[in-house]
N, C-alpha and C positions, 0 to 999 in steps of 0.2 A: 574529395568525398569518396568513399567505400561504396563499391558497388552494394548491393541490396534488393530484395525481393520484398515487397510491403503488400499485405492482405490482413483483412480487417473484418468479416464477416456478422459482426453485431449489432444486431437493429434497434437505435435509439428511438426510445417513445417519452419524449420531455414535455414536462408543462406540468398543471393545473386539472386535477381531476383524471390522469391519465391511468391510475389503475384500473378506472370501472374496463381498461380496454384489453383489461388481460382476459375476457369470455370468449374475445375473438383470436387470440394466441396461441392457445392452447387446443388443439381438437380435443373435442366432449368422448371419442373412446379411450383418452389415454388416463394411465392411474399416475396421481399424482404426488411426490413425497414435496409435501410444504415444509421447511423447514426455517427456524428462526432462533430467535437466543434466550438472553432471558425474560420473555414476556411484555417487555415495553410496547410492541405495537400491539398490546390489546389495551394500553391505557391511550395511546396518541390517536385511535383509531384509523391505524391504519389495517390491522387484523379484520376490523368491520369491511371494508373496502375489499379485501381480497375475497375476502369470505361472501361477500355478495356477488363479486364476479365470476366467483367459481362455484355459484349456486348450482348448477348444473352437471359438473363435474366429480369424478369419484377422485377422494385425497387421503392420505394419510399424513398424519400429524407428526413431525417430532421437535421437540423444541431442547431449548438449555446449551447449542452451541456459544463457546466461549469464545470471548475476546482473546486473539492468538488462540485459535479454534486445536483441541487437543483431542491427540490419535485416541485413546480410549474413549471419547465420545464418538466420533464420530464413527468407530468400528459398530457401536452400538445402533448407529443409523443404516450402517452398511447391513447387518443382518436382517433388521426391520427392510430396507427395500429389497432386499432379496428374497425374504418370507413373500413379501407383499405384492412380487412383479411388478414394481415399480416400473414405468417408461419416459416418466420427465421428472425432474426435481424442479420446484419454485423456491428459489430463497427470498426469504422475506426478512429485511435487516442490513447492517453494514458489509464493510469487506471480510469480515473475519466469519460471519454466516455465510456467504459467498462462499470466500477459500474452500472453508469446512464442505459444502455445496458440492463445490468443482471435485475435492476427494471422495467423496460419497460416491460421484458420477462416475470415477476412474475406479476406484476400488471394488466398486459391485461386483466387476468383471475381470479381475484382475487374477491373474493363473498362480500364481506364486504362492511360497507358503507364507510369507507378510507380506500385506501390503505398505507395511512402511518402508520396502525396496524402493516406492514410486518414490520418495524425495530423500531418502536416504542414500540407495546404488544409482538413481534415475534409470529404474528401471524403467521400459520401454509402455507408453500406454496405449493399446491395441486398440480396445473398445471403452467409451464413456454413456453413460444414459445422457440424454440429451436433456440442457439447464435452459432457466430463466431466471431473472434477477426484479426483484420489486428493489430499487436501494433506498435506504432510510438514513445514511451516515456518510456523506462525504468524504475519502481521505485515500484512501489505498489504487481507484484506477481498474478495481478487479471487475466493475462491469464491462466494462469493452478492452480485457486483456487475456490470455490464456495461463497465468500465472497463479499461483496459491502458496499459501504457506502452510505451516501447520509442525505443533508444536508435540513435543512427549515426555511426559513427565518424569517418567521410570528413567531415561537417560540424560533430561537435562539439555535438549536439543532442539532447537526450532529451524527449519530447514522448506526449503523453495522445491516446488517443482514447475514443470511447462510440459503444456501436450497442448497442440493448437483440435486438439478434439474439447478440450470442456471449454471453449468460447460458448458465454452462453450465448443461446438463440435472439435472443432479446431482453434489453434492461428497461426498465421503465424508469424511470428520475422525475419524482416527482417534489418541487424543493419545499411543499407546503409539510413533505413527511420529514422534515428536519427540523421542524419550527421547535421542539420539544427536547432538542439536545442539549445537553449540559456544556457549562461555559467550558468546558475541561475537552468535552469529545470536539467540541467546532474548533476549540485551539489547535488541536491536537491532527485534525483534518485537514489545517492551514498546513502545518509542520508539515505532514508525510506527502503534502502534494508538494512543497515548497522543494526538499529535499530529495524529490522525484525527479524532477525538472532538473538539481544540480548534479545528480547523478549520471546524468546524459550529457551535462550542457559545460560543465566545470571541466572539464579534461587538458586537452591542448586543441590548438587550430588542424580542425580537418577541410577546412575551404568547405564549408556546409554554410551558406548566408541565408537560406531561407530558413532553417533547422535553428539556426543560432538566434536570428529573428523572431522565429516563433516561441523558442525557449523564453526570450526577452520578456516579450510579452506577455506570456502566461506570471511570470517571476511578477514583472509589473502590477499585473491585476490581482494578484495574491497581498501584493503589498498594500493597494489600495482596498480588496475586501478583507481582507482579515482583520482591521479595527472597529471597522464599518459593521461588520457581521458580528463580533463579540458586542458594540455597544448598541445595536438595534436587532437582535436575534428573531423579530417575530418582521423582518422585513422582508417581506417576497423575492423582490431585485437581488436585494446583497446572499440572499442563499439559494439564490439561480445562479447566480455567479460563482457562489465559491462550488455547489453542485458539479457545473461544467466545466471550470479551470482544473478541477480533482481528477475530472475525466481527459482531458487535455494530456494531462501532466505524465499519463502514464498508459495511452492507447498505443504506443509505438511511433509516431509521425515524430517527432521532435529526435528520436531515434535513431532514426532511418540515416544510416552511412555515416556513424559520426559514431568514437570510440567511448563504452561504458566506462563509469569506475564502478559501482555498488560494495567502495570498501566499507561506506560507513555503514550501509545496511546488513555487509557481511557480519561487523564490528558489532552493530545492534542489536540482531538476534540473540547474539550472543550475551549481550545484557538481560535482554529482556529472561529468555532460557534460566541464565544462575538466579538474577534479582527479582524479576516480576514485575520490571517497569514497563511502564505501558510504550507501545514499541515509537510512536510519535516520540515520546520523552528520549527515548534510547538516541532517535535520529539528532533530536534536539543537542545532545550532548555530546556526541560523535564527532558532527561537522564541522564545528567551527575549530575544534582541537585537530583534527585530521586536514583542514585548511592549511592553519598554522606548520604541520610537521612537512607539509607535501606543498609547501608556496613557492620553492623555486620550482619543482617540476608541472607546476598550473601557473607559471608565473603570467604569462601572456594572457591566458581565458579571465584567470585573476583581475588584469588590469583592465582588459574589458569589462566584466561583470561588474568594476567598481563603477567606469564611467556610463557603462549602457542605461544599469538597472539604480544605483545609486548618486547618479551624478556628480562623480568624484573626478574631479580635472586636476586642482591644484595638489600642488607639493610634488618631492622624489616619486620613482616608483616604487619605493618601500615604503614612503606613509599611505602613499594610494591604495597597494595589496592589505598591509594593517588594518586600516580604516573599514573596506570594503569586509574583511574577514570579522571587526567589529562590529558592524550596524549589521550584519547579517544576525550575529548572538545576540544582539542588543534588542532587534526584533522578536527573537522568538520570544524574550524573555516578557516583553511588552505584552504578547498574547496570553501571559502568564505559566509560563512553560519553562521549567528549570533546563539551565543549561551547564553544570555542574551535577558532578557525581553527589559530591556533600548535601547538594538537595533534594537527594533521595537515597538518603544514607548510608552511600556507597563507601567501605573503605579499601585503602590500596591493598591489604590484602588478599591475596588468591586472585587479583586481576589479572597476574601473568596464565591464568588458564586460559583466559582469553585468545590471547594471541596465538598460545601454544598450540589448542584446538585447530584453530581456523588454517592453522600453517599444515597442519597435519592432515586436516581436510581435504583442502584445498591450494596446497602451497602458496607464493604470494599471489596478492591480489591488487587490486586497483586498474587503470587504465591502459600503466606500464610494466605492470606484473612486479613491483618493487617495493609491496609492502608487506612484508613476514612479521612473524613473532614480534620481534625487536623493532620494529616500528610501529607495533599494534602494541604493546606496552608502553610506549614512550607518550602516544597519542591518549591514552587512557592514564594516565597518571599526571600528563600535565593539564587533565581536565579535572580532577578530583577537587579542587578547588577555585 
C-alpha cells in the first residue's frame, strides 16, 4: 500500500425530510447564490422545500446549469455573484449543478485573465466562496469530493479540476428527491458510480485488502441495486442505497494508497466533448473495450474482480478475464445503457482525434502510464460495434 494523507471535511445530512435543516446551515447574514438546472425541482418539489428553509434568508437565483455544466454558463453566474456579493452558493440538483457550483465558487475570485486556466493550465485556486449541496441525482460523488468538471463549447473540451477549497460545507441527500428521475438518469447513476469504483479498484495488486474489500462491496451492492431501483423507482430502500453507494464510490476512501487509472474517463470526456453523449453512456462504452485492450496488464485484479464480484471460479484464466469483462457489458446493457458506439451513432471516423488530443494533453495515461494515441484508437474502434 502507498503511503497517503486522507481528509474528508463534508458533512453528510441523509434521510427523510432533511432539507427543512438547511435554516440551521446556513447563517441568516449571508447572501445566498442558489443555483440549479433546468427547473425540475420546481415540479418534484424539492424548490418548495429549500425555499421554505431559506425563508429567512437573503438569495439570488440562477438557474439553467447544464448536464456536463458549460463555461459560458456558468461565467454568466460568475458576474451575477460578483455584482451580488455573493458569500455561499447552494446547489440544488445533481453532480453537473454541483460541478457548475464548485466553479462558480473558484472563479468569483480567480486573478487571471480566464478563468478557464482553473481546468485547462490547473491553475492554482487561491480563494473559493464557500458551497453547499441539496443533491437530487445520484451518480458523479461530487458531494463529498473536491472534484468538478466542466465543459466549452467554442473548443470542444470537457476537462477536470481539484482544489480541496470547493469541498462543499455540507450535502444533504435526501433519496425521497430522486423518486422523479427518469429511467435513463438512475441507469446512468448506476454506470458512473459503477465505473467509479473501477477506476480505483481495477488496476494491479497494491496489498490494500481493506480498499479492495470495500471496492467489492460497493460493486456488490450496485449490482444488487441497480435492477431493484430501475424496476421499483418509487422505493425508498433501493434509492437510499443507490444515493449512498454514488457517495461511496467516489469520496476518496476506497482510494486511499492504491494506484488510479481514470483512462476511461480521460477517454469519455472526450466522447462526450465531439458527440454529446451523456457522460455515464461515454463510461458505459469505454470500459469494457479498454478492459479488453489493457487484460494482460489488469490480469490479476481481473481475475479477482471475476471471482470476488462475479463469482467466476471455473475454466482457464482467460475464460475467467473474458467472462468477468462480459457480464460487466452485459450489465450495463441490462440497465438499458448502450455499450457500443453504433448505439449512439458513433462512426469510426475522426475517432483518431481522440486519442490524439488526450496524448497531447496529457501524454499517456492509465495506472501504468502506457496508454497513448494508439491504444486510445484501437480501444475505441474495437467498441464501434
Amino acid at each position: 500500500m502507498k503511503n497517503f494523507t486522507y481528509h474528508n471535511p463534508v458533512k453528510i445530512i441523509f434521510g427523510k425530510g432533511s432539507i427543512a435543516r438547511l435554516k440551521n446551515l446556513i447563517a441568516i447574514g449571508q447572501k445566498i447564490l442558489l443555483t440549479y438546472g433546468g427547473g425540475s425541482i420546481k415540479t418534484n418539489g424539492v424548490y418548495d422545500q429549500v425555499i421554505s428553509a431559506l425563508a429567512k434568508h437573503s438569495r439570488v437565483e440562477f438557474a439553467g446549469i447544464e448536464p456536463n455544466p458549460r463555461y459560458k454558463t456558468l461565467m454568466k453566474a460568475v458576474k451575477i455573484a460578483q455584482a451580488e456579493k455573493i458569500n455561499f452558493i447552494l446547489s440544488v440538483g445533481g453532480g453537473s449543478v454541483l460541478d457548475g457550483s464548485k466553479f462558480i465558487a473558484a472563479a468569483m475570485h480567480y486573478q487571471g485573465e480566464d478563468a478557464w486556466d482553473i481546468p485547462a493550465s490547473r491553475a492554482r485556486v487561491a480563494r473559493a466562496t464557500p458551497l453547499g449541496c441539496v443533491l437530487t441525482l445520484p451518480a458523479t460523488g461530487s458531494e463529498m469530493n473536491a472534484n468538478a468538471v466542466i465543459s466549452r463549447d467554442s473548443t470542444q473540451e470537457k476537462l477536470a479540476f481539484y482544489s480541496p477549497l470547493v469541498y462543499p460545507q455540507f450535502s444533504i441527500l435526501d433519496p425521497q428527491t430522486t423518486f422523479s428521475l427518469s429511467a435513463r438518469q438512475t441507469a446512468n447513476g448506476v454506470v458512473d458510480a459503477f465505473v467509479h469504483i473501477m477506476e480505483q479498484y481495477l488496476t494491479y495488486p497494491a496489498a490494500a485488502t481493506v480498499q479492495d474489500r470495500q471496492a467489492e462491496a460497493i460493486l456488490l451492492a450496485l449490482l444488487d441495486i441497480g435492477p431493484k431501483v430501475m424496476a421499483e423507482p418509487d422505493n425508498y430502500d433501493h434509492r437510499a442505497d443507490l444515493m449512498w453507494a454514488a457517495t461511496q464510490a467516489l469520496n476518496g476512501v476506497i482510494g486511499c494508497g492504491v494506484p488510479g487509472d481514470w483512462a476511461t474517463h480521460s477517454i469519455g470526456h472526450e466522447l462526450t466533448a465531439f458527440y454529446g453523449i451523456d457522460h455515464a453512456q461515454s463510461l458505459a462504452v469505454v470500459l469494457p473495450a479498454l478492459l479488453r485492450q489493457q487484460n494482460k496488464q489488469k490480469w490479476e485484479k481481473l481475475l479477482q474482480y471475476g471471482e470476488r464480484v462475479w463469482q467466476i471460479r471455473d475454466g482457464s484464466e482467460e475464460t475467467r478475464v473474458d467472462l468477468a469483462i462480459e457480464k460487466t457489458e452485459l450489465f450495463f446493457r441490462s440497465l438499458g445503457v448502450g455499450t457500443r458506439l453504433q448505439d449512439y451513432r458513433i462512426e469510426a471516423d475522426g475517432l483518431e482525434r481522440i486519442g490524439r488530443r488526450i496524448f497531447e494533453r496529457n501524454g499517456k495515461v492509465g495506472e501504468r502510464g502506457d496508454i497513448g494515441a494508439e491504444e486510445i484508437d484501437a480501444i475505441l474502434r474495437s467498441a464501434l460495434v
